[in-house]
C-alpha angles and dihedrals in degrees: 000000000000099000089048096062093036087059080034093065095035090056092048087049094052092053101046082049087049099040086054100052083060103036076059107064084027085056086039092069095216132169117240108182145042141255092062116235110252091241095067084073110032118140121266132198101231106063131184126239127240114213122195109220111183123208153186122234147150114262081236080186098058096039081053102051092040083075090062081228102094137126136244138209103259134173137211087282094076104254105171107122100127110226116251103256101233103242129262087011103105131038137270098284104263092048115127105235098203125195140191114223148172147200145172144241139216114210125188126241116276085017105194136208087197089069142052131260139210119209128208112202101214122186135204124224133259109305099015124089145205094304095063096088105035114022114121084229122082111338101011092069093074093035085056090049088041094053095040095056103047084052092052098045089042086240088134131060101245097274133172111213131227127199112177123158130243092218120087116171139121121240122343114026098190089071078071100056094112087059100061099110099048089061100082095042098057097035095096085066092067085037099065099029108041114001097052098035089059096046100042092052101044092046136045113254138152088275081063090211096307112115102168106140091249092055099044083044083062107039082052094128096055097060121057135166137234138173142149128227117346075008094059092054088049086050085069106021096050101016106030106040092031109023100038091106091057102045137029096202127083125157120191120193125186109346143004115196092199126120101240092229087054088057090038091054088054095050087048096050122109103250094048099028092096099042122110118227105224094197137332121195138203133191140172140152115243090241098044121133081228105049107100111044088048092043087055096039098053091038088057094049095048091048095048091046117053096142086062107033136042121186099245103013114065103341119052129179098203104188118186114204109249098354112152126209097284154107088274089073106029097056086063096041085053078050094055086049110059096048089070107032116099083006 
């Protein structure tokens, strides 16, 4: 009789772990397949406002890769071979190789300096650039929607958001092209001590203007990071590895480019070991370029991680059938998102 109601309640206990890790991405709200329903971007009267800042940094990338010792983005396929520097394109290594940026900045309706704001950092892909996201041209028509109407029907923690871009370069980009896998992994450098600082300190966040390293160390679970593609990988290489101390939230859409021990070291370390993950997710299309490597990637670290991630509740692999590595997927990845993040 004992031993019944020993398998009795173990089997009751199965099935409530297994009810809430449901009731989590049903809760959730997600969506789960393409093509998006029209209504998740309907127009709203109360829209939110996007604001240009302009700013000066190192091209952290270029000064890395000046010394001829630098690192690249690389998968589980061993892609490690560093790219020859064209010669005469870059400084003496020590020379500041100084920018001028910008980015821009999503703020919600009735944005308010009485409250405080959570920020989500998103990031475009390779060969786009801060105005993917938010400009009011191509794509930024439906992100705009997208963002208006969660705010309005409160389907969205209050949230300002942030859309930099990894590149920093003057003129010609394409000069630059042998430097394309170095961009995600430097970019934290920028992040922490340019990009968060501005922002931090214009706009009235949890931080509340103080950016000292104790203080965004403390307000971590109000910031997160998101990004597809090339951003996606910058999502792990920059947020994830260097930034994790300083925000719970990372999204990863369509691609990683990051050997999974290298993100597990980071998580092990010292400084990151006793720090909770509020919530990493990962989407692809099933079709996706991308699809595989990221899929792999995400699945080993969750396996070799228990004591960090569970499935539902603060890790997720959203998969839509026969999405492709496009916009069509990765504005409802940014959704899903966003109905978990700063919950």
């Amino acid at each position: 009789m004992k031993k019944m109601t020993a398998l009795f309640l173990a089997l009751i206990l199965c099935l409530s772990v297994a009810s809430a890790l449901a009731d989590v991405y049903s809760d959730a709200g997600f969506i789960k397949k393409i093509p998006m329903k029209p209504k998740y971007t309907e127009a709203v009267d109360n829209k939110g406002t996007v604001v240009t800042l302009n700013y000066t940094t190192h091209s952290y990338a270029l000064e890395a890769i000046a010394t001829g010792n630098f690192e690249i983005s690389e998968n589980a396929n061993g892609n490690t071979t560093l790219p020859e520097v064209p010669a005469g394109l870059l400084p003496a290594p020590g020379t500041d190789i100084m920018v001028e940026k910008k980015l821009l900045v999503y703020l919600p309706y009735g944005y308010d300096e009485s409250k405080d704001y959570n920020v989500l950092y998103l990031m475009h892909g390779g060969g786009e650039d801060e105005n993917y996201w938010l400009s009011t041209e191509r794509m930024g028509k439906g992100t705009l929607a997208l963002l208006d109407r969660m705010m309005d029907k409160g389907e969205m923690e209050p949230t300002i958001i942030v859309c930099p871009t990894f590149y920093s370069f003057e003129g010609d980009g394409q000069q630059y092209v042998f430097a394309s896998g170095a961009w995600p992994v430097y970019f934290w450098q920028e992040l922490r001590s340019d990009v968060i600082p501005l922002i931090e300190t214009t706009y009235h966040t949890y931080a509340h203007g103080d950016v000292s390293e104790e203080n965004l160390k403390a307000t971590r679970e109000h910031r997160g990071f998101a990004g597809f593609s090339m951003g996606s990988a910058t999502s792990l290489q920059s947020a994830f590895i260097h930034c994790f101390d300083i925000m719970a939230y990372i999204g990863s859409y369509s691609g990683s480019l990051t050997l999974p021990e290298k993100l597990e070291a980071a998580l092990n370390s010292d400084e990151y070991k006793d720090l909770p993950v509020k919530f990493w997710y990962n989407g692809s299309g099933s079709a996706d370029m991308a699809h595989d490597e990221h899929q792999i990637m995400a699945q080993k670290v969750l396996a070799d991680m228990p004591e960090r991630f569970t499935d539902g509740v603060n890790y997720c692999w959203v998969e839509f059938k026969g999405g492709t590595h496009a916009y069509n997927c990765w504005l409802p990845h940014l959704y899903n998102c966003l109905r978990v993040f700063f919950k």
